[in-house]
C-alpha positions as a Python dict, from the first residue, in 0.01 Angstrom:
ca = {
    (1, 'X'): (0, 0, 0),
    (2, 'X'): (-233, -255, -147),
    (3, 'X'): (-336, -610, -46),
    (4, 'X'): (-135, -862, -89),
    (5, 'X'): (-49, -1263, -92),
    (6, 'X'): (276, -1319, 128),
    (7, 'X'): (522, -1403, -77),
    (8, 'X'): (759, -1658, 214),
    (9, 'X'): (1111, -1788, 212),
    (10, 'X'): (1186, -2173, 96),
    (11, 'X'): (1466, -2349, 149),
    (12, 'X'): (1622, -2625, -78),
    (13, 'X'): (1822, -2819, 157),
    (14, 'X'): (1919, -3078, -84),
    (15, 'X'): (1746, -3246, -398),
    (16, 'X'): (1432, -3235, -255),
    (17, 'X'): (1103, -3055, -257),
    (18, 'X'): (1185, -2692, -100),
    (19, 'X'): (1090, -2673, 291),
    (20, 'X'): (951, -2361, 406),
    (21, 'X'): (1141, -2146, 633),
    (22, 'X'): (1046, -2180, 990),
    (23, 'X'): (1023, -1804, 1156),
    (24, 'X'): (1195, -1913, 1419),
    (25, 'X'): (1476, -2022, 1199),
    (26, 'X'): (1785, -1842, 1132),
    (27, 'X'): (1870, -1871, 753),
    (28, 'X'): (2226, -1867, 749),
    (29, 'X'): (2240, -2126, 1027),
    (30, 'X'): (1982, -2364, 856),
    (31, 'X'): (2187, -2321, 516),
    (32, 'X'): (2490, -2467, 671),
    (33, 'X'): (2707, -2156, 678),
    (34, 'X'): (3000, -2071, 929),
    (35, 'X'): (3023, -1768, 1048),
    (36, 'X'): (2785, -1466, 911),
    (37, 'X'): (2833, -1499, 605),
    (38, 'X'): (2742, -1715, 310),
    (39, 'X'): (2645, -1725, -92),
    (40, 'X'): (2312, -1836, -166),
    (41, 'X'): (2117, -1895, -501),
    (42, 'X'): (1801, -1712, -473),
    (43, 'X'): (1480, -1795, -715),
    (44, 'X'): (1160, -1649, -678),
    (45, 'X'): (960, -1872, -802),
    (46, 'X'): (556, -1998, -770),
    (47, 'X'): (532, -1710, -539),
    (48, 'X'): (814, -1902, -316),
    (49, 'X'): (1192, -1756, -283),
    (50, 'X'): (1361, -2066, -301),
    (51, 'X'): (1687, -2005, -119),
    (52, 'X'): (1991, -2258, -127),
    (53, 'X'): (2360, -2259, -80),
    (54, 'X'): (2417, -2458, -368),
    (55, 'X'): (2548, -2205, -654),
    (56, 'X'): (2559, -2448, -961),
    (57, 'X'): (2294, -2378, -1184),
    (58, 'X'): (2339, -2076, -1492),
    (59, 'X'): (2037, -1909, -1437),
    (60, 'X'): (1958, -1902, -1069),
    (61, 'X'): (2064, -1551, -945),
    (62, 'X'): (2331, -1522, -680),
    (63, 'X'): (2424, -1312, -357),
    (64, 'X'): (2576, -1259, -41),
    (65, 'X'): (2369, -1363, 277),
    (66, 'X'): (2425, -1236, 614),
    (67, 'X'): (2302, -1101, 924),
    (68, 'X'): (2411, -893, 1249),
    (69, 'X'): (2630, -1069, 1488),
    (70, 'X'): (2290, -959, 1745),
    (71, 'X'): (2041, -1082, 1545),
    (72, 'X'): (1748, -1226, 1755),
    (73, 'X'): (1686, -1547, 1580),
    (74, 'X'): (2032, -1666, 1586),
    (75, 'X'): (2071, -1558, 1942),
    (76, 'X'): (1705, -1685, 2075),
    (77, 'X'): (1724, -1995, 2314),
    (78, 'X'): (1485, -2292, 2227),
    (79, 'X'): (1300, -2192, 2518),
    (80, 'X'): (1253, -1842, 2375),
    (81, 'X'): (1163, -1949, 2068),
    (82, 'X'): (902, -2183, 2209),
    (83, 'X'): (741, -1924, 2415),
    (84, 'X'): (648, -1716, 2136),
    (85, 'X'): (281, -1644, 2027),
    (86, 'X'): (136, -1869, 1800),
    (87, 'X'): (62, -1655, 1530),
    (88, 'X'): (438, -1514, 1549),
    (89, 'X'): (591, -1878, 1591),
    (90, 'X'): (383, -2020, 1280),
    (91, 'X'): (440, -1712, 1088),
    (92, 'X'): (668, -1800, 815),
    (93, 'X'): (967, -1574, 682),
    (94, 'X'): (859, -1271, 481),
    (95, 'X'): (1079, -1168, 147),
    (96, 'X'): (1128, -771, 124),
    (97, 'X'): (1278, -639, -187),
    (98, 'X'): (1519, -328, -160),
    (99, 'X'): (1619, -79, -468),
    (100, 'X'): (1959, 64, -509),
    (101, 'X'): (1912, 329, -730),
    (102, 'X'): (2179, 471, -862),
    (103, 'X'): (2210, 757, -1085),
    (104, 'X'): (2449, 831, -1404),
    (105, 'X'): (2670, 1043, -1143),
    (106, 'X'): (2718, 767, -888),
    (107, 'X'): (2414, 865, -608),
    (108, 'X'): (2197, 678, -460),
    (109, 'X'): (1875, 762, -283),
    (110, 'X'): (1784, 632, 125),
    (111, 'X'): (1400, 729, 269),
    (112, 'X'): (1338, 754, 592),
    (113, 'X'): (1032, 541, 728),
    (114, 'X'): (753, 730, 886),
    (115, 'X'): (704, 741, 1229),
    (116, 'X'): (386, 589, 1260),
    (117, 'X'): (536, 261, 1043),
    (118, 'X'): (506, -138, 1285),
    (119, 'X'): (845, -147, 1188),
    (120, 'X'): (1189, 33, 1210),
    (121, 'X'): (992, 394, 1217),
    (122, 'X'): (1202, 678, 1189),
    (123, 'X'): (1512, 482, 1043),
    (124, 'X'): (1665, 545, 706),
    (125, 'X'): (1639, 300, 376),
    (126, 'X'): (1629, 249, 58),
    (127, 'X'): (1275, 247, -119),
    (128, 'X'): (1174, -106, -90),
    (129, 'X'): (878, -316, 53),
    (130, 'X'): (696, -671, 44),
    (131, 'X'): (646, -889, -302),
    (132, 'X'): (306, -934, -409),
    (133, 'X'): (195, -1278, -566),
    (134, 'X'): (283, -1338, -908),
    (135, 'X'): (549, -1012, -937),
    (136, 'X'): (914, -1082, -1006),
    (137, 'X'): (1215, -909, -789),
    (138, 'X'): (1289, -639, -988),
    (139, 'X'): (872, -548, -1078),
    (140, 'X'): (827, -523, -709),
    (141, 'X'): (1078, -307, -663),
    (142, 'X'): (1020, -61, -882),
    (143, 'X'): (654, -54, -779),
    (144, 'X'): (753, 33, -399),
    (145, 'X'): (977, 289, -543),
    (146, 'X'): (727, 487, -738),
    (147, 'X'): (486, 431, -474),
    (148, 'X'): (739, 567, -148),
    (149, 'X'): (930, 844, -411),
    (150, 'X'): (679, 863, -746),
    (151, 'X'): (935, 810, -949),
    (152, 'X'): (899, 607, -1210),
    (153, 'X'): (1237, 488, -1404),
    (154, 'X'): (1117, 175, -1610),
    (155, 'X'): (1250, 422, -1945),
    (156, 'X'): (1543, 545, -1819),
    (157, 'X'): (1642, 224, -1657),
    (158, 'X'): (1988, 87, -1795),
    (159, 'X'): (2065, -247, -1542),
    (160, 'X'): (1948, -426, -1240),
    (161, 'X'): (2050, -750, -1048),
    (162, 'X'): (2120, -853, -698),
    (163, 'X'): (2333, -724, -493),
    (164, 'X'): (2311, -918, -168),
    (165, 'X'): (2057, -1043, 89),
    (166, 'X'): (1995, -965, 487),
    (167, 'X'): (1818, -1162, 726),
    (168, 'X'): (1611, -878, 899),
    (169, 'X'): (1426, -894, 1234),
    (170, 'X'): (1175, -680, 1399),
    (171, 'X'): (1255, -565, 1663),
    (172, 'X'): (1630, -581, 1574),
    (173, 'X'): (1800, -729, 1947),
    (174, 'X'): (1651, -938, 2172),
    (175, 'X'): (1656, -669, 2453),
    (176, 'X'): (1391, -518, 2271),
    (177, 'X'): (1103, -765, 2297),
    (178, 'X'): (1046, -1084, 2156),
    (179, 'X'): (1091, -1101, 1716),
    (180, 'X'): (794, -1003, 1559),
    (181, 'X'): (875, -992, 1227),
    (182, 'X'): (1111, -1195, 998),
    (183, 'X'): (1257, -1071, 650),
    (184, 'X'): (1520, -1209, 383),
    (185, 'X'): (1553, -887, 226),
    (186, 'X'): (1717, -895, -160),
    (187, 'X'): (1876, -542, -229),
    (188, 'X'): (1882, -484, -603),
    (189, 'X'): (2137, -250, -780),
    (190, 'X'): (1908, -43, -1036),
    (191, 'X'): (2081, 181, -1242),
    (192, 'X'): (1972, 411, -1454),
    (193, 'X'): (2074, 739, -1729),
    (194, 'X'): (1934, 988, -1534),
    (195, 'X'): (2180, 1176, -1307),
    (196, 'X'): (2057, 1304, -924),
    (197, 'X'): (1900, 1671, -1021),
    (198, 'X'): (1678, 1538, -1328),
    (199, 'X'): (1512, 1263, -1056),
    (200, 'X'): (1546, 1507, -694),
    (201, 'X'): (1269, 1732, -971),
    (202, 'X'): (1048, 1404, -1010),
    (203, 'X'): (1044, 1305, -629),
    (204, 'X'): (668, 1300, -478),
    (205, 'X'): (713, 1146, -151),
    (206, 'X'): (443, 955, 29),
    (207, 'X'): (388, 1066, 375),
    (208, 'X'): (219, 729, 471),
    (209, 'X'): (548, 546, 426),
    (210, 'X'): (890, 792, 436),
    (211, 'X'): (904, 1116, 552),
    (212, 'X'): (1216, 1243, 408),
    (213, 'X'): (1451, 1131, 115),
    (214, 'X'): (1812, 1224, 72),
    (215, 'X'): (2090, 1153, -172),
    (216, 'X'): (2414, 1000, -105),
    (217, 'X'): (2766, 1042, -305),
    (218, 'X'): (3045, 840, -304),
    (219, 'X'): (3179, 1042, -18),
    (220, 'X'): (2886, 1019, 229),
    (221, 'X'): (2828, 667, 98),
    (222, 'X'): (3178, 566, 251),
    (223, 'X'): (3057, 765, 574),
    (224, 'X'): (2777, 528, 593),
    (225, 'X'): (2981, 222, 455),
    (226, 'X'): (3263, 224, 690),
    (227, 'X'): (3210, 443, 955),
    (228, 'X'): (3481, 642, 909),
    (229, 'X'): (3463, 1027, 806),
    (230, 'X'): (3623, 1109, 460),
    (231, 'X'): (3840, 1371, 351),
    (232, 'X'): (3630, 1637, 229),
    (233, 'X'): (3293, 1504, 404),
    (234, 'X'): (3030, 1812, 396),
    (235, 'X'): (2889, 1864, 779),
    (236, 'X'): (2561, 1873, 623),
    (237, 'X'): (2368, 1679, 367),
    (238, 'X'): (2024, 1811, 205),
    (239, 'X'): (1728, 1629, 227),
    (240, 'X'): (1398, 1656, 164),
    (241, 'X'): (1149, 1616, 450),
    (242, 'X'): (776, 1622, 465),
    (243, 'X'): (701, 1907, 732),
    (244, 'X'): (359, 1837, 956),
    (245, 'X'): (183, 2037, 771),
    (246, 'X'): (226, 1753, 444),
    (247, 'X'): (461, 2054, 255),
    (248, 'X'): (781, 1902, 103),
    (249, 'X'): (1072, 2140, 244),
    (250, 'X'): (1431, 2093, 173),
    (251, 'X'): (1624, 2072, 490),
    (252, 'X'): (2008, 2041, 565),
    (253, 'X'): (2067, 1738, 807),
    (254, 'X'): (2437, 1703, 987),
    (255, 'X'): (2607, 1447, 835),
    (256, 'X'): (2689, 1277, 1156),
    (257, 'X'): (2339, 1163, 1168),
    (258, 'X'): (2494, 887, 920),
    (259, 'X'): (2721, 788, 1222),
    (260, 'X'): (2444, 686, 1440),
    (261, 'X'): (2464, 259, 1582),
    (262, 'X'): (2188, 54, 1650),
    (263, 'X'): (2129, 102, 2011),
    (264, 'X'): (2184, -245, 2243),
    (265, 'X'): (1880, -154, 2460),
    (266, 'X'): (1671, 139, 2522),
    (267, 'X'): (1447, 314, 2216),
    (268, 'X'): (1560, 252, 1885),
    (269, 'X'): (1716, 637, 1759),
    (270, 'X'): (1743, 825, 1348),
    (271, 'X'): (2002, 673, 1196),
    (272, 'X'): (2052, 416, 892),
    (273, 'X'): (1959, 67, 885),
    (274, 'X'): (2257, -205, 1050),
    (275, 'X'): (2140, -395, 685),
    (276, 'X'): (2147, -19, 447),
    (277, 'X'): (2519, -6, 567),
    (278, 'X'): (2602, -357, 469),
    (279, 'X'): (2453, -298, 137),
    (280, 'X'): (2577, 31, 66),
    (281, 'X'): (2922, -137, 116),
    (282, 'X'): (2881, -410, -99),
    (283, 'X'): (2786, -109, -365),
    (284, 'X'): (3108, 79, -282),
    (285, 'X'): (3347, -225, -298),
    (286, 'X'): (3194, -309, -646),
    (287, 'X'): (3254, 19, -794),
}
């Protein structure tokens, strides 16, 4: 991946000038919102996204904020938060952007991180990564998805806007170690003509950032969704996986991999991202 500029979250608390978001801060909280849950503008602007719960203007872009019920900021004490290192406390919150892509016939494609990644190694997303200065949502996006996949769907694409937004942390529960890393992520819905086959032929995955890619349906995307296993829901699920030698093999993986929970303590274990399965819901209720 190349250099770049961080691209941070703002907030606009009222008319002001937009505050930048303290790492330490938990978004939703600072926004005023009850519960987990809350709609936010969201305007990347001046290399700043400017983040506010008022939803008046035309043209600002809209989603649906939340975060886990365990997530470290919102659970840190004062003291906690105080005790952090410097560099961590003063770091600002980091803006990832997240691509949806889904095909004419209603799939959409997850990565797996590699192993050797700072964060969430060997856990399954989208394609998705940091902003660089002076790129818009959607640009960044599709540049960390040819980069992770090599595809490249800027002709074929048809749509794209927001979805919804997570507040991320690294490492993902408290019992973990203290937050290292703090994310709004914005998951885009990209769709585009071409179906699954025509793009599984393009794929050229790069081993420094996923290890494996896979396709998901409408059936195992309500596995992931809501837990729950579907009527006709295959045991397996192909997906392509870089082998240690750097061949790309196609491997079946059980499907009940897709059932696999954050762990509460202990090492972190293969399964999809607590913020991939709130997205990939929001995809399936909008169908």
């Amino acid at each position: 991946m190349s250099s770049y500029q961080r691209v941070l979250v703002y907030l606009q608390k009222s008319t002001g000038t937009p505050i930048r978001a303290k790492f330490t801060e938990c978004i939703l909280k600072s926004l005023k919102f009850e519960g987990n849950f809350g709609n936010v503008s969201c305007e990347l602007k001046d290399n700043k996204l400017v983040l506010s719960s008022k939803t008046e203007p035309e043209d600002v872009k809209f989603g649906l904020l939340t975060h886990p019920r365990f997530c470290p900021i919102y659970c840190m004490t004062q003291k906690q938060a105080l005790d952090l290192p410097k560099d961590i406390f003063e770091r600002g919150v980091d803006v990832g952007v997240v691509v949806i892509l889904e095909t004419s016939d209603k799939n959409i494609l997850l990565t797996r991180r590699a192993k050797h990644m700072r964060t969430f190694p060997g856990i399954w997303v989208p394609p998705g990564g940091h902003v660089e200065e002076g790129e818009t949502l959607i640009e960044a996006g599709l540049r960390e998805l040819h980069e992770e996949t090599g595809l490249k769907i800027n002709k074929s694409m048809e749509s794209s806007r927001i979805l919804c937004l997570w507040e991320s942390v690294y490492p993902y529960i408290l019992s973990m170690g203290e937050p290292k890393r703090h994310h709004i992520v914005v998951y885009m819905i990209v769709r585009v003509k071409d179906d699954k086959d025509s793009l599984q032929k393009e794929l050229d995955l790069d081993h420094k950032e996923v290890d494996a890619a896979m396709w998901l349906d409408l059936v195992l995307s309500e596995l992931v969704a809501f837990d729950k296993v579907p009527k006709d829901c295959p045991e397996n699920v192909e997906a392509t996986v870089i082998t240690d030698t750097g061949e790309s093999e196609v491997f079946m993986l059980p499907s009940v991999l897709m059932t696999n929970q954050a762990p509460s303590s202990g090492c972190d274990i293969e399964r999809i991202s607590t913020g991939t399965r709130y997205a990939v819901q929001q995809w399936l209720e909008q169908q």
